[in-house]
N, C-alpha and C positions, 0 to 999 in steps of 0.2 A: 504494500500500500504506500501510495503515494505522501510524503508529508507536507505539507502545507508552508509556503516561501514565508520566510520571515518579514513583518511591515519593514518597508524602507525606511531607514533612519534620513534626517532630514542633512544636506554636505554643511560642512562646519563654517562659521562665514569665513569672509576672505581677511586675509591679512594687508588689506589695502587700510589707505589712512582714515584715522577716526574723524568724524565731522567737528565732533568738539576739541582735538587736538590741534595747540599751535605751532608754527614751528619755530625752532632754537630762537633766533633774532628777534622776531614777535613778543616771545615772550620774556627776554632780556629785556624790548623796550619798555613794556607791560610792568615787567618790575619795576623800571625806574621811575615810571610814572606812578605806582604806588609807591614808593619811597618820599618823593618830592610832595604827594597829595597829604600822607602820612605827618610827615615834616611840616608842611603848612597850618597843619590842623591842630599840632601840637604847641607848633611855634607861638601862634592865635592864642589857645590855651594858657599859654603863659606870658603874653603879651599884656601890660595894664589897659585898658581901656583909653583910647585916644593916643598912645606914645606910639611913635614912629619907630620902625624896626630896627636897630643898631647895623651902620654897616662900619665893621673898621677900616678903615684906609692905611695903606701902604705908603710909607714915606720914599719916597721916590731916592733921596741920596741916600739913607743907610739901610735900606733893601739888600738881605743877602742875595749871591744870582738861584739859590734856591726857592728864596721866594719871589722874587722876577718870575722866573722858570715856571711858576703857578700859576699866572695871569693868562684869560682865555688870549689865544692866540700868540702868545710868547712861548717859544723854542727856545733850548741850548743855545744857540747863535746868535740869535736877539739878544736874548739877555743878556748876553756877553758885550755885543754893542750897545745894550743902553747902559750898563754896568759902566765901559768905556768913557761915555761920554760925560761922565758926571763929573762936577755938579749939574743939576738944573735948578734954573732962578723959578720956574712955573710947570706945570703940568704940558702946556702946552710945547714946551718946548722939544719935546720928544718927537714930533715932527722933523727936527734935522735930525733925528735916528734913522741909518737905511735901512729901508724894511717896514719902516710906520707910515703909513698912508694915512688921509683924514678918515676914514672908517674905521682902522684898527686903534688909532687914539679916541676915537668915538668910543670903542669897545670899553679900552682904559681906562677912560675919565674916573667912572665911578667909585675901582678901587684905588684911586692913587690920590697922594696928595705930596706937597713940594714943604714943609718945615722951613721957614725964612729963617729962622737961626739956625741952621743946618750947615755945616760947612765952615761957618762961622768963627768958631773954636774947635779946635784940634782935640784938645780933650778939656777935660770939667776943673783943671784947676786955672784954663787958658795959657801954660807956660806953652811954648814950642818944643814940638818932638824931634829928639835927635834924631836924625837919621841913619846914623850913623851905630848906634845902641840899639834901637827900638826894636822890640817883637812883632812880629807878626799882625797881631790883632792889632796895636798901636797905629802902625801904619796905615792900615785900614782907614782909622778913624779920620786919617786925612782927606780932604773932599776931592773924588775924582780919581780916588786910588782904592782900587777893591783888592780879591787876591791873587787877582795873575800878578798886578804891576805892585803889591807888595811884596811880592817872592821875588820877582825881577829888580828891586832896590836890592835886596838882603843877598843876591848871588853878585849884586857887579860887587855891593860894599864887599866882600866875600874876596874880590879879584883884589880890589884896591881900596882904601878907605876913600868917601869923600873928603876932599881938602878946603869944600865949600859948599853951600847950596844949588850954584850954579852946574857943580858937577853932576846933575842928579841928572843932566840930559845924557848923563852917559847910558841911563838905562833907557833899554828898549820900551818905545811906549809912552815915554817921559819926552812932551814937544816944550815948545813954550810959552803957546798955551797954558798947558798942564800948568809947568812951573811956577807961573805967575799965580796962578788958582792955590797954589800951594804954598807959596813960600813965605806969606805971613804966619805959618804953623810951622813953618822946619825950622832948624837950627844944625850948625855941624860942629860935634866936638874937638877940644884940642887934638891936637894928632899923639901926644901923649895919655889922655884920654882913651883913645882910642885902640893904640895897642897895648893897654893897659885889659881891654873887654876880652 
């Protein structure tokens, strides 16, 4: 006797893509727009009623080039040229930066700001820094000097001491320009001073 075929089982569906599944990128951008929605709703939250939202600004001359480097549309290279070119007397003058168009200093404005006493003094007790002595950081604090062209002071003093301030154009990067912007902050010690360090 004949046995009876078994009911057909129904084929398993397909492994084609699910309708509610997004893909990879969708859903990155998905996330960031609930972060940022997230973020707004908290921020509100702890905002007082009527106060305008703190934004901090970035001082344009003692800006590390790390935090350059964070500004929307600043690179590595930028930063390095604005770093360069400093001091600035205003915001605006980042425009003779290469590379800053009137749109990306539009972009800027917001975070940036230019400290008028900035540059001004060398350091906080107003003496002038040797050049000749000075660490690293010191250097720095001079305006228009970050840390390529403070390394670049501390290898030439390295080759020869400065025997004045005028010598500083011996380093690379040091015009006279620069010089000028700086040389109410330098000083050069005695040359016995100085092989004395």
């Amino acid at each position: 006797m004949e046995q009876p075929a078994p009911p057909s089982t129904p084929p398993p569906p397909s492994a084609g893509p699910s309708p509610f599944l997004l893909p990879p990128a969708a859903l990155h951008s998905l996330a960031w727009i609930l972060v940022f929605v997230v973020g707004m709703i908290v921020g509100a939250a702890f905002m007082r009623p009527g106060a305008a939202p703190v934004v901090v600004k970035l001082d344009l001359n003692r800006a590390t080039l790390e935090e350059i480097r964070l500004l929307p549309g600043v690179g590595d290279s930028l930063s390095r040229r604005i770093a360069e070119r400093r001091p600035f007397h205003s915001v605006e003058d980042l425009q003779h930066v290469p590379g800053i168009g009137p749109k990306t200093l539009a972009q800027l404005k917001p975070y940036l700001v230019v400290n008028e006493s900035t540059g001004k003094k060398a350091n906080q007790s107003g003496e002038p820094i040797d050049v000749n002595i000075a660490s690293l950081e010191e250097l720095q604090r001079l305006p228009g000097i970050g840390p390529v062209k403070s390394q670049a002071i501390i290898e030439e003093r390295s080759k020869k001491a400065f025997a004045n301030v005028a010598d500083l154009r011996r380093v690379k990067g040091i015009g006279p320009k620069t010089l000028e912007h700086i040389r109410p902050f330098v000083t050069v010690g005695k040359p016995t001073q100085v092989a004395a360090q």
